[in-house]
VOGU-3710 file (C-alpha; in Angstrom, 3 decimals, decimal comma):
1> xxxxxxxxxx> 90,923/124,069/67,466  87,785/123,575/68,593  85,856/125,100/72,140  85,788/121,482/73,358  89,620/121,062/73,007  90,321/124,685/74,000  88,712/123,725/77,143  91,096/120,095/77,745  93,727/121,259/76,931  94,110/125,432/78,437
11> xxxxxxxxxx> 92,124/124,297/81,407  93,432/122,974/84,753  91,908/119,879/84,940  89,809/118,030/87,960  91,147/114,614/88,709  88,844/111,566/89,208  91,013/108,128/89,780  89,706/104,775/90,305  90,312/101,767/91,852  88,421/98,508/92,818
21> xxxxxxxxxx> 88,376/95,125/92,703  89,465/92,826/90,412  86,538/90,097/90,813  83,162/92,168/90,330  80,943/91,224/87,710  82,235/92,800/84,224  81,845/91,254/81,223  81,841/92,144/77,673  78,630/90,082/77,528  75,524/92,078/77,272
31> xxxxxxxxxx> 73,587/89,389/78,865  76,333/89,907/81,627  76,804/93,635/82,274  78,200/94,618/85,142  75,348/96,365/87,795  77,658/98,795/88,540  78,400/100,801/85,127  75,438/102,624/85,926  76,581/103,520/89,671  80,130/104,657/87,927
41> xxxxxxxxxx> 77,946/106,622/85,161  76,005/108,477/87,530  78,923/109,194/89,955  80,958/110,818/86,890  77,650/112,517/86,049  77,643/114,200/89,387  81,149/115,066/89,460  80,694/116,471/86,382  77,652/119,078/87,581  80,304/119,764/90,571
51> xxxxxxxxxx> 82,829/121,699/88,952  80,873/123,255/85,891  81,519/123,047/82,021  84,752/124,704/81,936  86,593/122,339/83,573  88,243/119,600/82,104  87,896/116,163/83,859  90,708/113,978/83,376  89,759/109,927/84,693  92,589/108,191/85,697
61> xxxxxxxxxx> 92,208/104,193/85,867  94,798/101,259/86,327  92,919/99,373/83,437  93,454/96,073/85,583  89,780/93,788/85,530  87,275/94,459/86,833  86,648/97,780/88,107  89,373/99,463/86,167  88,429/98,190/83,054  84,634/99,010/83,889
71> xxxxxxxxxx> 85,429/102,489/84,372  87,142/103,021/81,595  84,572/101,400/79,471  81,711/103,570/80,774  83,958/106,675/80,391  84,828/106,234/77,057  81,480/105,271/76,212  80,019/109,050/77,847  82,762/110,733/75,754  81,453/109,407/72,475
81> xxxxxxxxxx> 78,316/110,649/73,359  79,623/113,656/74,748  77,940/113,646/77,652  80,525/114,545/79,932  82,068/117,514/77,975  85,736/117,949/77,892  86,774/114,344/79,085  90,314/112,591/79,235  90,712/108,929/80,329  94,285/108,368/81,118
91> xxxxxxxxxx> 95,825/104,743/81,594  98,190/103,891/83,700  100,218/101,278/83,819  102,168/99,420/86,403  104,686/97,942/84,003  104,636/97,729/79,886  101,825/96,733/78,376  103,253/93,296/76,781  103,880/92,189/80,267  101,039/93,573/81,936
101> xxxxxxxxxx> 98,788/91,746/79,791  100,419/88,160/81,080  97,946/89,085/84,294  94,737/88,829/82,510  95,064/85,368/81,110  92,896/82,468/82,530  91,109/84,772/85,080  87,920/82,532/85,859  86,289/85,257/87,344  86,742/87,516/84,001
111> xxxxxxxxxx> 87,384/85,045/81,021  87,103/87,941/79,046  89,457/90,341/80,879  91,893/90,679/77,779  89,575/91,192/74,897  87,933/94,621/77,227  91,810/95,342/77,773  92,996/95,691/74,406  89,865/97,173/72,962  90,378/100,480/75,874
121> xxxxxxxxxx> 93,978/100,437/74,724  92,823/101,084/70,936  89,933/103,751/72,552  92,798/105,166/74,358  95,154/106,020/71,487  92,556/108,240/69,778  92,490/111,874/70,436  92,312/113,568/73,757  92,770/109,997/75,461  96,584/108,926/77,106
131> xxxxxxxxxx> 98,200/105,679/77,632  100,979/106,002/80,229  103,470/103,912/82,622  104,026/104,845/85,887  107,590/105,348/87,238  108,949/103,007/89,600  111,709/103,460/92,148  113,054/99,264/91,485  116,600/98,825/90,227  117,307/97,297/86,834
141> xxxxxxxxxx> 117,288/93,588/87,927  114,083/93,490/90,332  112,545/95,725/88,013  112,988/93,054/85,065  112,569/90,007/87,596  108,725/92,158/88,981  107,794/92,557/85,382  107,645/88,697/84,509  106,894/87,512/87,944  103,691/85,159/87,539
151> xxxxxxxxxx> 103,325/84,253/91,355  102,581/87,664/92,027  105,720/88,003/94,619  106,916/91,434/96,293  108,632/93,128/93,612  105,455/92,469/91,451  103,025/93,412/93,813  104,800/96,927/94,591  104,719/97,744/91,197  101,206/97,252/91,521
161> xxxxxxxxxx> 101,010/99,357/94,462  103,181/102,176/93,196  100,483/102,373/90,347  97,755/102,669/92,980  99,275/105,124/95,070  100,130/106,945/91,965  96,411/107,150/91,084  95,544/107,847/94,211  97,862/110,845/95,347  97,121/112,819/91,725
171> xxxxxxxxxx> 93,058/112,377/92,390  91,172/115,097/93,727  88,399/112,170/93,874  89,480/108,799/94,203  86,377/106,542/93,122  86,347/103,313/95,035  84,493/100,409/93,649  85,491/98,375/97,260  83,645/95,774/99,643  85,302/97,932/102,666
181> xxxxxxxxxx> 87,517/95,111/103,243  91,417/95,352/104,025  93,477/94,059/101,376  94,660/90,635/101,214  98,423/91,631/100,040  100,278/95,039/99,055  98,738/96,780/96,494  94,847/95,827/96,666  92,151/98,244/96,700  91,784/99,046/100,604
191> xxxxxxxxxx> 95,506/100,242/100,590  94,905/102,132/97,258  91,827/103,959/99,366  93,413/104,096/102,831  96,697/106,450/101,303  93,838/108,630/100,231  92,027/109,120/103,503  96,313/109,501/105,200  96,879/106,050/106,580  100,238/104,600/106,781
201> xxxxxxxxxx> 100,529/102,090/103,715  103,398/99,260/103,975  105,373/98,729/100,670  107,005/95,288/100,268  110,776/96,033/101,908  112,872/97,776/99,688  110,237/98,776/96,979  109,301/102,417/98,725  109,005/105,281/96,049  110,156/108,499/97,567
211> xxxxxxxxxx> 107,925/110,055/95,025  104,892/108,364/96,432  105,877/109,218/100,209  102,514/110,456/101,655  102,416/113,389/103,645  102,454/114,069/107,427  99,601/114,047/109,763  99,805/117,750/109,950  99,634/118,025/106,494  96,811/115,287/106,194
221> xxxxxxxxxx> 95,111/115,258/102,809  95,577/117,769/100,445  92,054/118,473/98,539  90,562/115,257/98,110  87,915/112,610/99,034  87,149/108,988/98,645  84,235/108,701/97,046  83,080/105,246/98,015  80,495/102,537/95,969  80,143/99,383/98,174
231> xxxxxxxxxx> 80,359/96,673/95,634  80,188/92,346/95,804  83,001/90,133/94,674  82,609/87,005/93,020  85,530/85,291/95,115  84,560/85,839/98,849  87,513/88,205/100,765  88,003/85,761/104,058  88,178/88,698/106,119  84,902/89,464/107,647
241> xxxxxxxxxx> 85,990/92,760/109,534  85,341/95,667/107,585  88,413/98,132/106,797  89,258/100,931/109,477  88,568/103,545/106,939  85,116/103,175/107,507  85,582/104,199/110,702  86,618/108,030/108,978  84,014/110,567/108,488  82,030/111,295/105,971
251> xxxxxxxxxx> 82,818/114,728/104,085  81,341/117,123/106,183  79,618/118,512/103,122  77,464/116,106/103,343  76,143/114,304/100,929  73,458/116,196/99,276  73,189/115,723/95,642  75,666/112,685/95,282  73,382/110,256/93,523  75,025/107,307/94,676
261> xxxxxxxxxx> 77,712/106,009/97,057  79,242/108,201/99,802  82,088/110,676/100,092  84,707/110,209/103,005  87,696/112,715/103,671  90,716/111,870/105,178  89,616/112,278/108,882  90,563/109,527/111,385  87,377/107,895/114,370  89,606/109,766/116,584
271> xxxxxxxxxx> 89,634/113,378/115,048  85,516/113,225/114,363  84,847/115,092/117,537  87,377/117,925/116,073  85,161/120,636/114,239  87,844/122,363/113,098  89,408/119,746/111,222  86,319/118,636/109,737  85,836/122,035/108,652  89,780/122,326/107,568
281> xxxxxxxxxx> 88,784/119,419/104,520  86,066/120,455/103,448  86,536/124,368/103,268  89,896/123,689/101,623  88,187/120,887/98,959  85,224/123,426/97,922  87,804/126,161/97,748  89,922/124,568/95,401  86,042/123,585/92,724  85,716/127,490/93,379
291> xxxxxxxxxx> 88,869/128,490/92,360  88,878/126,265/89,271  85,439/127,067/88,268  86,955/130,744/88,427  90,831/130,271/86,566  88,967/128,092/84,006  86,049/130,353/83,300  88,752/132,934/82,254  91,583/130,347/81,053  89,099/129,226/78,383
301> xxxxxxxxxx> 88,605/132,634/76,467  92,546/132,931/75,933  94,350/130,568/73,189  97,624/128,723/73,799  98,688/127,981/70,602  101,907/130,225/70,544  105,321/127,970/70,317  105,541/126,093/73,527  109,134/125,385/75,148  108,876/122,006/75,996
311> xxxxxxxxxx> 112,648/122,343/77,126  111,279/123,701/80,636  109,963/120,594/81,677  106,258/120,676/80,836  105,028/118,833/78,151  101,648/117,388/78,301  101,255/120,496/80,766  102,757/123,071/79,126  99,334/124,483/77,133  97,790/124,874/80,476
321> xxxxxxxxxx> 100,891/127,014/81,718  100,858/129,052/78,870  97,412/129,792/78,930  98,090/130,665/82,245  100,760/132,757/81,737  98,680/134,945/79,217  95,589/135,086/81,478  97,806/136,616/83,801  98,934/138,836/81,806  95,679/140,113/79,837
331> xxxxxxxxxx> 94,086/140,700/83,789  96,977/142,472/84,875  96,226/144,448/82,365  92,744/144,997/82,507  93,416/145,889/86,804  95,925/148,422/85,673  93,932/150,475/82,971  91,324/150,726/85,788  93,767/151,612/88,564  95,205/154,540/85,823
341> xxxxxxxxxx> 91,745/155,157/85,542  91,087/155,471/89,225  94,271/158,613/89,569  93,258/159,766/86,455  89,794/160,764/87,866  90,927/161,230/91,314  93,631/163,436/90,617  91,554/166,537/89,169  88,826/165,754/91,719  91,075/166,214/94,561
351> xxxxxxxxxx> 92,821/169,739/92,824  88,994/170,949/92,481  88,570/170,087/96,093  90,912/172,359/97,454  89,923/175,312/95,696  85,963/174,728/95,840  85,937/176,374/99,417  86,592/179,542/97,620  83,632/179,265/95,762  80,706/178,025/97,831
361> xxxxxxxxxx> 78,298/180,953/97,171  78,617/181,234/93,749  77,964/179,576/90,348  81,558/178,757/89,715  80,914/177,058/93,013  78,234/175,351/92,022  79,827/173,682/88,873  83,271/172,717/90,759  80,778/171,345/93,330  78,944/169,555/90,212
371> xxxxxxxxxx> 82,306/168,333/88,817  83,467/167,202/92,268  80,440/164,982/92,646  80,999/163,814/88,923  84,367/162,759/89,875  83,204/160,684/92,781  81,226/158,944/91,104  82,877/157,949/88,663  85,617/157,216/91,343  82,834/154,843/92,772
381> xxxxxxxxxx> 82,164/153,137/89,665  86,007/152,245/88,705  86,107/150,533/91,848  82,887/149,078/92,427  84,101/147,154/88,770  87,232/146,121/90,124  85,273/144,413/92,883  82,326/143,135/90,720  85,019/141,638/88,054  87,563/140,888/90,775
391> xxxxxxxxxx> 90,077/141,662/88,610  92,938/141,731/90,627  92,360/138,255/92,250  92,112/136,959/88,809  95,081/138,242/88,145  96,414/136,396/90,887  95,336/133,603/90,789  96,207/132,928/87,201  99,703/134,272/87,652  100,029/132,094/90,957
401> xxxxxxxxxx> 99,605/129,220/88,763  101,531/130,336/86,133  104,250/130,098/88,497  103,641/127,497/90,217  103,947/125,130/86,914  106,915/127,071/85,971  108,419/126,368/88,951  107,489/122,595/89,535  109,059/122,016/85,466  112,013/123,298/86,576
411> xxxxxxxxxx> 112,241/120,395/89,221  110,807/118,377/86,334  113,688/119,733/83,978  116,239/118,564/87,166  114,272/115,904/87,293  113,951/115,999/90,699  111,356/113,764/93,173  107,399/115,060/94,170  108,060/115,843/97,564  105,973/114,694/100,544
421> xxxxxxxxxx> 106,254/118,242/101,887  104,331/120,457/99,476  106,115/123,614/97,907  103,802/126,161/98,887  103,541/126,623/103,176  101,752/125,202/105,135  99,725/128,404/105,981  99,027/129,213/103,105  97,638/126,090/102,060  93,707/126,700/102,555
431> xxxxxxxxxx> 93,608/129,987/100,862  95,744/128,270/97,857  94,437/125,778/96,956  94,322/125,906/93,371  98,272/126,508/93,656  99,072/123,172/94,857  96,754/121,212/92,435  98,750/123,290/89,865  102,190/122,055/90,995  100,530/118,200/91,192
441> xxxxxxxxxx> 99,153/118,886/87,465  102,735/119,775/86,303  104,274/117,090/88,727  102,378/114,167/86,151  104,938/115,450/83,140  107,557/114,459/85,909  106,146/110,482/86,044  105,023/110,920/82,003  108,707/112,275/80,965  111,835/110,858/82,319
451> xxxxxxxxxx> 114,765/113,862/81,461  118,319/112,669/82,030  119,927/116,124/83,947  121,299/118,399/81,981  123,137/120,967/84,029  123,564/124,073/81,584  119,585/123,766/80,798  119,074/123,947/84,420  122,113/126,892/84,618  120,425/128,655/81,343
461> xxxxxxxxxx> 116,865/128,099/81,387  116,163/128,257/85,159  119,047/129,735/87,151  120,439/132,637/84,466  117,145/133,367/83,252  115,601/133,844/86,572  118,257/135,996/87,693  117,920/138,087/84,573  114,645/138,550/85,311  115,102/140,021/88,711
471> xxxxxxxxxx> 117,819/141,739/88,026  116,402/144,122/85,538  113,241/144,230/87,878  115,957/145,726/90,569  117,187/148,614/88,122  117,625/152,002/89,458  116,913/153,000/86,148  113,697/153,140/83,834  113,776/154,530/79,403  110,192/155,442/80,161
481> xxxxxxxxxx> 107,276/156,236/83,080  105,730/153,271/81,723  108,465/151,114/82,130  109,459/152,652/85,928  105,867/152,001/87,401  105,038/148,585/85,805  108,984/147,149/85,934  111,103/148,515/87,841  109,856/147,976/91,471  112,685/148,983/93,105
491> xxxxxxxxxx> 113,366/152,321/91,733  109,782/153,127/91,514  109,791/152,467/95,542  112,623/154,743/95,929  111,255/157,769/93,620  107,598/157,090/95,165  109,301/157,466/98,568  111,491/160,416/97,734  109,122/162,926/96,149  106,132/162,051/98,737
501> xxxxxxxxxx> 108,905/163,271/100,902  109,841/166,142/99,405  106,295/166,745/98,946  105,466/166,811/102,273  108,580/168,641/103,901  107,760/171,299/100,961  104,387/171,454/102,777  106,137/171,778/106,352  108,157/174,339/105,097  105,281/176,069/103,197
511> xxxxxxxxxx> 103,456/176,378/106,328  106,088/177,678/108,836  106,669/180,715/106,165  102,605/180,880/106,159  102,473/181,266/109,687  104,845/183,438/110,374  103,478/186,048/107,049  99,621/184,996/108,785  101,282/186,107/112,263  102,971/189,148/110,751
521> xxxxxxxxxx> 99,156/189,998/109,401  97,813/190,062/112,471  99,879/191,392/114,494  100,872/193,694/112,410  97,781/194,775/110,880  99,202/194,279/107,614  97,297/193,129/104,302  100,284/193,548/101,835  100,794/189,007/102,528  96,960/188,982/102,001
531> xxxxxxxxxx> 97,231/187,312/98,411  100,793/185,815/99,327  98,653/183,591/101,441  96,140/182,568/98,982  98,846/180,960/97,334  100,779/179,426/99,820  97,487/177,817/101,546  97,007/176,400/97,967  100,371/175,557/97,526  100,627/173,615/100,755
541> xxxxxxxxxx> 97,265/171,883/100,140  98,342/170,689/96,731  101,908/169,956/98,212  100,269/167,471/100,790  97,723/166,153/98,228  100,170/164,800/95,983  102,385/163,316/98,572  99,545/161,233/99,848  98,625/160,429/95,983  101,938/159,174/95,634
551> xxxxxxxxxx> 102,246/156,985/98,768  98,430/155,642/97,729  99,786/154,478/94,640  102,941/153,106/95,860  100,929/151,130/98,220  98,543/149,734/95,441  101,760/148,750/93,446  103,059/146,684/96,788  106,569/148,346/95,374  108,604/147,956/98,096
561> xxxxxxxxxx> 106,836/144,621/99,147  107,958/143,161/96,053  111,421/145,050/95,743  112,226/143,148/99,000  111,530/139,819/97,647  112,728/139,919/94,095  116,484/141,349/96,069  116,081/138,020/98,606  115,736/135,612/95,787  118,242/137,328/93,467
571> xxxxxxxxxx> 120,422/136,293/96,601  119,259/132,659/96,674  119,505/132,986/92,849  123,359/133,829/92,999  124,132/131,380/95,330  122,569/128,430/93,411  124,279/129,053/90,519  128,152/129,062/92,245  127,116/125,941/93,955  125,465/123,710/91,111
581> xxxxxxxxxx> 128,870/123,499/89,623  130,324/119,808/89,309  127,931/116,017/89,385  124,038/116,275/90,624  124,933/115,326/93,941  121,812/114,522/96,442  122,357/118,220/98,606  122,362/119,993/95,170  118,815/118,058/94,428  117,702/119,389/97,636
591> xxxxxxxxxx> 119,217/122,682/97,331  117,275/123,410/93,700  114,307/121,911/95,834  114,412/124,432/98,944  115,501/127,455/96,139  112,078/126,251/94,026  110,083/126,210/97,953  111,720/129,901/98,635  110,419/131,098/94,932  107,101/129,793/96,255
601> xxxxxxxxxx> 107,021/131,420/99,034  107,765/134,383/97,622  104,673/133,982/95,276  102,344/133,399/98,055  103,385/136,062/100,708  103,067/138,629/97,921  100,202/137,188/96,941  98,846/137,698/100,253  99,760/140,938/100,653  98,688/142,022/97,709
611> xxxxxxxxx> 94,783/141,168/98,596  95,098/144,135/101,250  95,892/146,216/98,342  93,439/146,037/95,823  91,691/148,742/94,561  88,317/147,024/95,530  89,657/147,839/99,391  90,000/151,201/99,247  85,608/151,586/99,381
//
């Protein structure tokens, strides 16, 4: 496999969709060439320069005339010239293809609408490239009367819409080719653009898809922008008012750099005075280039080409999950042999220490001294590498999107609805980031793949595995040290917390009998304990050393952090499974929904807590 399709197909990608109008100038005609493929060339150009080399981009486009088809054209065109790197044009469509292709004959304003059409549909079958149509929430009957409707009448037009929205709510960029006027029925271009910045859209009656519901105002926008190019239609919009969205900011980011066009985020006239939420967007949108820029810089140096389980609900996904999943692993890795490292050095360092008092004025002094400062900095080094490589956030961040797509194709597998309330917390959501656009990446398999429910998949592959896992994470038991401090959370807690105390109570009870033998001395005038207390100083210094040694590492391990969660969700686990029994019923969709929201939380808060226990923090 080569670099190029290491990087599209390990990588998370970035998401560009488009929409436009129908009537710009596009033609086939080289004498007629649209004005804008240039504007669309350089805007993918700059995107492109935004989030690095090792990013996939993946353009999404409705292929309808005009600006669609445009799009496409000059995308496919840059990745036969490999200008943009590793570069996916998915098409979606509203309906199948032999249908959809009814709309684009005897268009006056593009006469040549279906000849661009079919030729992107052959570009799009070769490699890398994906052809796709998008899931619809119609019933049998209007779905076949929408699909041969030629007046363009409600059920039609929300098919139309649900494509838009579609494109729209998967984007991390949706690129609007637009006049900034508001659509002239349901599905046009200005709806398309306003669901992006969080305006209410209005689907024909009875047409909503619950997969498409946008989220709240608190919620607002989650890591996108509009980026806008102000374009001329050959048939005149009657509306003269421009669209409300341009009464929304632009990104606060400003637009430095963007060669052409302008970028808006999803912030009402009335919130501009806000700072905070201005700030909110944009933070969270260049948090979530940084973090991919980061995942994918690692993700690309680790293969995925071990068997793949499509069974779990990722398909088209499931590379990027794996690779994932084996990041994760080869940092957490990495963090531990440095952390071993760390005790390993610190250990001996702290016995020397305690005796080197003994020895100031003298040359065994002076090399325990020597050996001391050896140890420190080498101490200094381990961690000052932890920091420089950030090896435990990489660890995190590749396993928190590991799980994330393992979770989200387990709603896939029950084929359960996107939700309009995101899995991960709302707190959590703009130090995350990358996260959600995980669980949105492995969400597209849902609209790609349509799995009837199979309940003993979900009871096997989700439910009883899951609880295996945690289970043997929970064992008070361990065949080998290895196996208690890396598996066995629970019972590493409990011996961690058991010998530190035994450790210390030793040294409490070490240093009553030393006072008493020191107080004997003294009084006394006796030197026959003079040597007994040598040792028993020493032993009570080593005695309170390695009980803080232990609780240091127990803290670094978050053991009892994570005990507590994995025993909550076992719980959760349990009752799932007792319940699921019997028909798919709507509360048992939302029950695998709030168990696959409590797994996520789980993720995050440890997560979170774990960033307080990094090596890199102990400085």
């Amino acid at each position: 496999m080569s670099l190029h399709n290491d990087v599209l197909e390990n990588c998370l990608p970035f998401i560009i969709g488009v929409t436009g109008h129908r009537d710009i100038p596009n033609s086939t005609n080289s004498e007629l060439q649209s004005p804008y493929k240039d504007d669309i060339r350089q805007a993918l150009l700059y995107w492109r320069e935004v989030v690095g080399p090792n990013t996939p981009i993946w353009l999404m486009t409705g292929l309808a005339a005009g600006a669609d088809l445009l799009a496409a054209e000059v995308a496919l065109e840059m990745q036969q010239s490999a200008e943009l790197g590793a570069f996916k044009v998915i098409g979606c469509l509203p309906m199948p293809l032999t249908n959809y292709q009814a709309d684009f004959k005897g268009l006056s304003y593009a006469p040549d609408a279906l000849e661009q059409l079919n030729t992107v549909i052959a570009a799009l079958e070769l490699s890398n490239n994906e052809l796709i149509e998008v899931r619809h929430n119609l019933n049998k009957d209007d779905y076949e009367a929408a699909i041969v409707d030629r007046s363009y009448g409600a059920l039609r037009n929300s098919l139309y819409l649900n494509q838009g929205l579609f494109i729209s709510k998967y984007s991390n960029v949706l690129l609007s080719l637009w006049d900034g006027k508001p659509s002239l029925g349901a599905g046009g271009t200005a709806d398309v653009v306003m669901y992006k910045l969080g305006a209410e859209v209005t689907w024909p009656q009875g047409t909503e898809n619950p997969a498409l519901q946008p989220t709240s105002d608190f919620d607002g926008q989650t890591s996108g922008l509009v980026h806008h190019i102000c374009v001329s239609r050959l048939t005149q919009n009657e509306s003269t008012d421009v669209d409300p969205a341009f009464e929304f900011i632009e990104h606060s980011q400003g637009n430095t750099g963007v060669s052409v066009g302008n970028l808006y985020s999803s912030l009402r006239k009335s919130e501009q005075s806000d700072s905070y939420l201005k700030d909110f967007l944009s933070k969270e949108f260049v948090k979530l280039v940084a973090e991919l820029t980061v995942h994918n810089t690692k993700a690309r140096q680790h293969s995925a080409e071990q068997a793949i389980d499509e069974s779990m609900g990722l398909k088209a996904t499931a590379p990027i999950f794996k690779t994932a999943d084996a990041l994760a692993l080869a940092s957490q890795a990495e963090y531990r042999k440095f952390v071993l490292m760390f005790f390993l050095l610190a250990i001996p360092g702290y016995g020397l220490y305690e005796i080197a008092g003994n020895w100031v004025n003298s040359e065994i002094g002076l090399g325990i001294f020597a050996l001391i400062f050896l140890v420190i900095l080498s101490c200094w080094w381990v961690i000052k590498q932890t920091a420089r490589k950030d090896m435990k956030w990489n660890y995190q961040l590749a396993r928190g999107v590991a799980e994330a797509m393992r979770i989200r194709g387990f709603l896939n597998m029950a084929d359960i609805d996107p939700s309009s309330t995101t899995l991960i917390p709302r707190r959590f959501r703009l130090h995350l980031p990358l996260l959600n656009h995980a669980i949105s990446v492995a969400e597209l398999d849902w609209w790609r793949h349509q799995a009837p429910f199979q309940r003993q998949d979900i009871e096997q592959k989700w439910l009883r595995d899951q609880l295996g896992f945690l289970s043997s994470r929970l064992q008070l038991s361990a065949s080998s040290f290895k196996e208690l401090i890396y598996k066995r959370p629970r019972y590493a807690a409990s011996m961690a917390n058991r010998y530190a105390r035994r450790f210390f109570y030793s040294s409490i009870g070490i240093g009553i009998v030393l006072l008493v033998l020191m107080s004997l001395q003294l009084t006394m005038q006796l030197t026959i304990f003079t040597q007994v207390n040598e040792w028993l100083m020493l032993i009570l210094q080593y005695s309170l050393m390695m009980a803080g040694l232990i609780m240091l590492w127990s803290e670094l391990a978050g053991y009892e952090m994570t005990a507590k969660g994995y025993e909550s969700l076992e719980d959760l686990y349990r009752r799932a499974l007792v319940l699921l029994e019997g028909q798919l019923t709507p509360s048992k969709k939302q029950m695998l929904l709030d168990l696959a929201r409590e797994a996520m939380f789980e993720h995050v808060s440890w997560t979170s807590s774990e960033m307080n226990n990094d090596l890199k923090q102990k400085q």
